[in-house]
N, C-alpha and C positions, 0 to 999 in steps of 0.2 A: 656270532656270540663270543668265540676265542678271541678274534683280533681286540673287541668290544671291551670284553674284564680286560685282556693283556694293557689295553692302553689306561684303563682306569688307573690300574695298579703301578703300571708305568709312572702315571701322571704322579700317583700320591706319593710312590717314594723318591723322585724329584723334590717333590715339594718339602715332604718329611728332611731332607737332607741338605737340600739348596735354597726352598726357598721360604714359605711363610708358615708349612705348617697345615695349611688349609687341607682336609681332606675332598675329593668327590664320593659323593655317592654313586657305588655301579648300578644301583638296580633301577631307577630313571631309564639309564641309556641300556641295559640289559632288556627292557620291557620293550622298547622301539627296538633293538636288534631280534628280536623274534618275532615282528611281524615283516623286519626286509626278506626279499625275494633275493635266493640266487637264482639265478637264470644261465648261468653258465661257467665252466671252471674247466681249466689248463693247468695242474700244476703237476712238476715233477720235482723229486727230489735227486737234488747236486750235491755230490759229495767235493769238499774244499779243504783247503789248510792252511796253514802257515806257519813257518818256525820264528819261534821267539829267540833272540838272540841274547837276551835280559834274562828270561827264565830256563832260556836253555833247555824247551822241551817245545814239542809239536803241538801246538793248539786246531784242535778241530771246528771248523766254519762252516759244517756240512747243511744245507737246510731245504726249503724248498722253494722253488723258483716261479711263476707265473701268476694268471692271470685268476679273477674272481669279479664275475659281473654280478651286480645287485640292484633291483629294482625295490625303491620302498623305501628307500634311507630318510627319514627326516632330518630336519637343520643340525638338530644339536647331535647327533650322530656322526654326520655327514663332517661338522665341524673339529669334532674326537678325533676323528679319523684323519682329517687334514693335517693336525697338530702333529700322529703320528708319523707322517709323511717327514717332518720337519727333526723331529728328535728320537724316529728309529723305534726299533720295536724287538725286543728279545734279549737271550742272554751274549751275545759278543756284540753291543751295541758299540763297544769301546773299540772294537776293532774296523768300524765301518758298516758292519753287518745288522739287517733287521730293516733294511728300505723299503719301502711300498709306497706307492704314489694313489693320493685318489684323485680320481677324472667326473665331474657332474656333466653327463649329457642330458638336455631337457627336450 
């Protein structure tokens, strides 16, 4: 459900600022995100950083790192999600960070 709004919201203020304007509606893909299945989760939190040499102050990158199986995803889900993979996910997008890949095994 987190990743699910995160990329909605993603998408719209993309859209709001680059591109046509078009909003999604989250609650379609919210209603299919509560009936997938997790089945399995590895994640840890990695603390990271970087100093900016522009701002001249230390930017934190900290977040968390692995895996998250899900059984149940339908297309237009499945496909959100993919999009995510592509254009990053969270607050230091600019910096590289917010990657997640999805994998369909059938």
């Amino acid at each position: 459900g987190d990743l699910t709004a995160g990329m909605v919201n993603r998408l719209n203020r993309l859209s709001r600022e680059y591109g046509n304007g078009l909003q999604l509606d989250a609650l379609p893909f919210m209603q299919h995100a509560a009936f997938a299945c997790e089945t399995g989760r590895r994640l840890s939190f990695v603390r990271s950083g970087r100093r900016s040499s522009t701002q001249g102050q230390d930017i934190d990158l900290s977040g968390l790192v692995g895996t998250i199986v899900t059984r149940g995803l339908d297309s237009a889900l499945a496909s959100l999600l993919s999009v995510g993979a592509i254009i990053h996910l969270g607050k230091h997008t600019a910096e590289g960070c917010g990657a997640f890949s999805v994998e369909v095994v059938r």
